[in-house]
C-alpha positions, 0 to 999 in steps of 0.5 A: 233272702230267697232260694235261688237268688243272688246275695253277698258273703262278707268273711272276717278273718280274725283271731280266737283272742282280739277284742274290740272295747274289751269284748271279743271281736268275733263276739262283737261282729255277731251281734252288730249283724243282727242289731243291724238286721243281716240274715244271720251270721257263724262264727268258726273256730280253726286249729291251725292257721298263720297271718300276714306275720307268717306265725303259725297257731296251732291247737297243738303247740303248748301256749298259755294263751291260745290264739287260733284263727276265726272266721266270722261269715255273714251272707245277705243281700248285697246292700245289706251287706254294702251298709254294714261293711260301711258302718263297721269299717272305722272299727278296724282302725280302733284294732291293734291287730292284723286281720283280713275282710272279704267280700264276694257274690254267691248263689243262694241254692236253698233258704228254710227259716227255722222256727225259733226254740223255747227251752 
């Protein structure tokens, strides 16, 4: 990806506690989009949120097991994209649980690759 170059935002709206073959989803969805080469990918964990089910998860409710919704972001190029969407969609159908995917055009303002940290 370049500086003021179009691309595409892929979005996963899941939640903090499904899996896919006993391993968390959004865990699954990073690691696929660097096997299969995307530009990068975030993970965001949020407080509160409902789905298609209209039941409300909160961080402030009490619960044994919390479930609080995650966003799994990816931007790349549009046929980058476009081949990973591809690939992973029969993954979906394997899933017992709801879920939300969504795609749209963005605008790259500024890319500045990092080097990468040795500890």
């Amino acid at each position: 990806m370049k500086s003021n170059s179009e691309a595409t935002r892929l979005r996963f709206y899941i939640s903090n506690t499904d899996k896919f073959r006993h391993t968390l989803l959004s865990e699954t969805l990073v690691f696929a989009a660097k096997r299969y080469g995307l530009a990068g990918a975030t993970v965001t964990k949020g407080c509160m949120g409902y789905g298609s089910g209209s039941v409300i998860h909160s961080a402030k409710f009490w619960e044994i097991t919390e479930k609080l919704p995650v966003i799994v972001e990816m931007v790349d190029e549009p046929t980058k994209i476009e081949q990973f969407v591809n690939i992973i969609l029969p993954w979906f159908d394997k899933i017992p649980t709801g879920c939300l995917i969504t795609r749209e055009n963005v605008g790259i303002a500024f890319v500045k690759k990092g080097k990468k940290a040795f500890f």
